[in-house]
C-alpha positions in Angstrom: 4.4 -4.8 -7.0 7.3 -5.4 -9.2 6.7 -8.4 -10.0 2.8 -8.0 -10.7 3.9 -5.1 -13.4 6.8 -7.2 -14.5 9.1 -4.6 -13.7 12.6 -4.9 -12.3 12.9 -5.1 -8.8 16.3 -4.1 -8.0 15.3 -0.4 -8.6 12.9 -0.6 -5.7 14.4 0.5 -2.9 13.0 0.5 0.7 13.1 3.1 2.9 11.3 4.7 6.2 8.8 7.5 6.1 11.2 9.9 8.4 13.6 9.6 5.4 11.1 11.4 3.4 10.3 15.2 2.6 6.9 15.7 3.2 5.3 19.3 2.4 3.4 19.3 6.3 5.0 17.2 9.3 3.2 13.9 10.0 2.6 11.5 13.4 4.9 8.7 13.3 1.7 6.3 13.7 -1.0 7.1 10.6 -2.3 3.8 10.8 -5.9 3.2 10.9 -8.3 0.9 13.0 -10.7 -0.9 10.5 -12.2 -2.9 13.0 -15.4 -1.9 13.2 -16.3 -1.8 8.9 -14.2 -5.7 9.8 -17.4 -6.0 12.1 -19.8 -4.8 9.4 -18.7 -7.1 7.0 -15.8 -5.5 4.8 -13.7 -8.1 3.4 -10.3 -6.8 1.2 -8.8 -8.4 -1.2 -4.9 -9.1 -0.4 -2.8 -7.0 -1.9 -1.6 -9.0 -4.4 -5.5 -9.3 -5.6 -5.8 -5.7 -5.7 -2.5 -5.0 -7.9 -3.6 -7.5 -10.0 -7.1 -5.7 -10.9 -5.3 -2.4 -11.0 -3.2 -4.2 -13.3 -6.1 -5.0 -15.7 -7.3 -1.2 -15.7 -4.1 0.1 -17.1 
């Protein structure tokens, strides 16, 4: 991400989402199964593609 808005890395830092305040508690695993839009045809762009068009709209 950095590097897409040109912005100096060594101010990101990484960290875990237990290390984080949140304002309501939150399930260790919030990840999502997208198989089934997969199956229908959905196709992402890689992250690096979608930083780069958010790029160009701001």
């Amino acid at each position: 991400m950095a590097g897409v808005f040109q912005l100096p890395g060594d101010r990101i830092q990484p960290c875990l989402q237990q290390d984080i305040t949140m304002p309501a508690p939150r399930p260790a695993d919030v990840s999502l199964d997208s198989s089934q839009a997969f199956s229908l045809g959905y196709q992402p762009l890689s992250l690096q593609e979608e930083l780069e068009q958010l790029k160009g709209r701001i």
